[in-house]
LODOVO-173178 format. One record per residue (C-alpha): residue in one letter; x, y, z; residue number from 1. Coordinates in steps of 0.25 Angstrom, whole numbers, plus 5000, padded with zeros to 4 digits. Layout:
// LODOVO-173178
   type     xx     yy     zz   seq
      A      X      Y      Z   NUM
...
***
This chain:
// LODOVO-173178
   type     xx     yy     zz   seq
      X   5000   5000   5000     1
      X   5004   5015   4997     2
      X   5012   5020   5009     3
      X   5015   5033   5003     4
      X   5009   5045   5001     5
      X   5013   5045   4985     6
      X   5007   5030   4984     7
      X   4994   5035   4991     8
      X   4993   5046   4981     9
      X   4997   5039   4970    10
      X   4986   5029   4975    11
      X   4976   5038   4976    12
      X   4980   5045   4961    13
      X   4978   5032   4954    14
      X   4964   5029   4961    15
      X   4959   5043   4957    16
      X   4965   5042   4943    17
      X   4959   5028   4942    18
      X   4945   5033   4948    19
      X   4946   5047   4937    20
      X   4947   5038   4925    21
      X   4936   5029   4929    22
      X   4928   5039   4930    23
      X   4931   5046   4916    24
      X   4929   5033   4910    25
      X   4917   5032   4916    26
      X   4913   5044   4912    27
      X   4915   5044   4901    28
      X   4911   5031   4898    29
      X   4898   5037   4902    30
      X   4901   5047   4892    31
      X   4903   5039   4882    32
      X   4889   5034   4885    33
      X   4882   5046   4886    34
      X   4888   5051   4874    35
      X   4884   5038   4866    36
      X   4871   5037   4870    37
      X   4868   5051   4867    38
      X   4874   5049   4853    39
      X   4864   5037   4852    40
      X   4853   5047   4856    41
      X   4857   5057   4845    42
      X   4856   5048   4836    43
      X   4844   5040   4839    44
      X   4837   5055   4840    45
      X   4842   5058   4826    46
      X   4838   5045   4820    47
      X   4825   5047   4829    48
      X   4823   5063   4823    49
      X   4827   5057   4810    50
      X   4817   5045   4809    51
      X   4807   5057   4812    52
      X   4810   5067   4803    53
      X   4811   5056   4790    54
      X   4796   5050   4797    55
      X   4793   5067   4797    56
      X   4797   5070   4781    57
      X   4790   5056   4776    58
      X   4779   5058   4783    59
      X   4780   5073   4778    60
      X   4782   5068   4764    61
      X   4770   5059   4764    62
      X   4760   5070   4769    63
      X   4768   5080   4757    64
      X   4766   5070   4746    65
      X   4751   5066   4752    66
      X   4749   5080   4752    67
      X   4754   5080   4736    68
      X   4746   5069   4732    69
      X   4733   5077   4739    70
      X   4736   5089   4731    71
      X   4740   5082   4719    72
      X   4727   5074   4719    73
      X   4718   5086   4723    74
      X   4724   5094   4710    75
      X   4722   5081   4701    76
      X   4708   5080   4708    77
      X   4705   5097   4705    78
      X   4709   5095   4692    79
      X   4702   5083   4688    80
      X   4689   5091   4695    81
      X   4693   5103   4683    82
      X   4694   5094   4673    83
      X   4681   5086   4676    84
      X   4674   5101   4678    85
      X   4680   5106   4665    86
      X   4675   5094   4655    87
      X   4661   5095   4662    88
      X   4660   5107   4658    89
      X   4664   5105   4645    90
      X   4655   5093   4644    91
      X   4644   5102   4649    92
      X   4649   5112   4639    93
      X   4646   5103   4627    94
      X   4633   5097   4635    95
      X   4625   5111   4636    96
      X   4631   5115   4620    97
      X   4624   5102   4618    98
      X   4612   5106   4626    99
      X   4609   5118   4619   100
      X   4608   5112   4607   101
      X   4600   5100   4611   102
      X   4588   5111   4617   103
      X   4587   5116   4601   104
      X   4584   5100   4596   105
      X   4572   5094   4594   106
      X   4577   5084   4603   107
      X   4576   5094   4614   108
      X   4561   5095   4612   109
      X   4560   5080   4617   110
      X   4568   5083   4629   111
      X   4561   5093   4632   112
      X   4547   5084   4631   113
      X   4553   5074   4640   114
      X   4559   5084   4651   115
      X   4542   5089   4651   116
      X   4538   5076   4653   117
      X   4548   5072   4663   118
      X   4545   5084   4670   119
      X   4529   5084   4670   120
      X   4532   5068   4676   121
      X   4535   5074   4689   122
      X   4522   5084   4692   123
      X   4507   5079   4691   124
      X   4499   5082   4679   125
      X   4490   5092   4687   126
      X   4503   5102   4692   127
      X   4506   5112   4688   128
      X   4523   5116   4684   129
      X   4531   5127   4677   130
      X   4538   5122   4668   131
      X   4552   5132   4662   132
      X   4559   5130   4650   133
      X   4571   5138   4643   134
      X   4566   5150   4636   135
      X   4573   5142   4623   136
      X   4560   5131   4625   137
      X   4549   5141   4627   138
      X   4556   5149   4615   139
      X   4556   5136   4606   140
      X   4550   5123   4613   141
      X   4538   5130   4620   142
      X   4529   5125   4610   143
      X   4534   5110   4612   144
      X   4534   5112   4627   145
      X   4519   5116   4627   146
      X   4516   5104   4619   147
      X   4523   5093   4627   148
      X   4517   5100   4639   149
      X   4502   5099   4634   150
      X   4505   5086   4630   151
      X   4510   5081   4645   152
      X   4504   5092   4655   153
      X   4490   5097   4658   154
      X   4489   5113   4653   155
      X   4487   5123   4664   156
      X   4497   5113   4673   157
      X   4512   5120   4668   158
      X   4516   5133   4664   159
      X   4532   5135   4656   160
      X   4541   5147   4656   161
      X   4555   5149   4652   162
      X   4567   5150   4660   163
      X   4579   5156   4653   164
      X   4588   5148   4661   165
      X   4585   5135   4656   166
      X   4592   5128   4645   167
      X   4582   5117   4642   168
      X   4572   5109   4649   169
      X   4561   5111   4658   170
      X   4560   5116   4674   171
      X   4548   5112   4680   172
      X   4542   5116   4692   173
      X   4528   5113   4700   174
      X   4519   5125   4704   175
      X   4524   5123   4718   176
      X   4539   5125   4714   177
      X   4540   5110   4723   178
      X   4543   5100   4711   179
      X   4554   5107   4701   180
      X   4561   5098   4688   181
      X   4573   5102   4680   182
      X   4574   5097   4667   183
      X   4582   5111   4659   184
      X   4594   5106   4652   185
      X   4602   5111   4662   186
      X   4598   5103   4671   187
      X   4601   5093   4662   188
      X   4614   5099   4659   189
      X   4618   5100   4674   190
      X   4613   5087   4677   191
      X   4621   5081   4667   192
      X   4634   5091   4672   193
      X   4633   5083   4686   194
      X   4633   5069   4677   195
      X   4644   5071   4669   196
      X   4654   5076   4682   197
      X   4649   5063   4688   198
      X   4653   5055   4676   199
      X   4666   5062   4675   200
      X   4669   5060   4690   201
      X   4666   5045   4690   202
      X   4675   5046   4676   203
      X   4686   5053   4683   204
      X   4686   5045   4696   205
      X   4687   5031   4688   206
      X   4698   5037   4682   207
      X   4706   5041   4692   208
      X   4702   5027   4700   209
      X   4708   5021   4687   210
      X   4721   5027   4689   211
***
């Protein structure tokens, strides 16, 4: 055993040396640690924030080209509608040119004979109705019309005028105003409008189910 004061310090120097570099390697050790598992941390945040942000820009790419296909679908729709309204009109163009010329033919006279009798089927013999017609069939058919009325309604049970704002036809109306019937030609016309937008709606839609 040290007897010496120089062997005691000498003793004492080594324990403390010895006990100092435990302790920094223990430190850092613990260091080391820290430092790696915070670098593990980093990391797993930034693959973490990565993940999100490519989760983020696709799911903000899908709702962008969504949005394009909506847009794109709804001009493609706007258009078709313009198109559709645009050769309606032309077809109803050519249907009234056609219209005009048909109330100057003697074919017109039999429709007119029909339309009467259609009309008088809905009112009783005995009531009495007004019965207006365009001011071109009191002008030219007014003679026709009085026959074919004679021949299917009681006198005294009707009365006619002109309306200048009918084409063609007949609008007849009961005493009362309760029980109207529209047979002009531009009811006709109108009614016909509604038919071919149907047809070209049903044509447009098995098209496009076609594609």
């Amino acid at each position: 055993m040290p007897n010496t004061l120089e062997d005691k310090i000498s003793l004492f120097t080594k324990v403390m040396i010895e006990r100092i570099e435990y302790d920094f390697q223990k430190k850092q050790k613990e260091l080391v640690e820290y430092c790696e598992k915070r670098k593990a941390n980093i990391i797993e945040n930034y693959e973490e924030r990565k993940k999100i942000a490519l989760v983020k820009a696709a799911r903000n790419a899908e709702f962008k080209k969504q949005q394009l296909i909506l847009k794109t679908r709804s001009e493609l729709h706007l258009e078709v509608l313009k198109k559709r309204n645009e050769f309606i009109e032309r077809i109803m163009d050519d249907v009234k040119k056609r219209t005009n010329i048909f109330i100057k033919t003697t074919e017109y006279k039999g429709f007119l004979k029909n339309a009467i009798s259609q009309v008088l089927s809905k009112f009783s013999d005995d009531q009495y109705i007004c019965f207006s017609f365009s001011r071109n069939d009191i002008e030219n058919n007014r003679k026709y019309i009085l026959e074919t009325l004679k021949s299917l309604k009681n006198e005294g049970t009707y009365e006619i005028k002109d309306d200048k704002s009918l084409t063609g036809g007949l609008f007849v109306k009961s005493d009362d105003g309760k029980v109207e019937v529209d047979f002009t030609i531009d009811n006709i016309v109108e009614d016909s409008k509604k038919l071919v937008g149907q047809y070209l709606s049903s044509w447009l839609d098995g098209e496009q189910s076609n594609d």
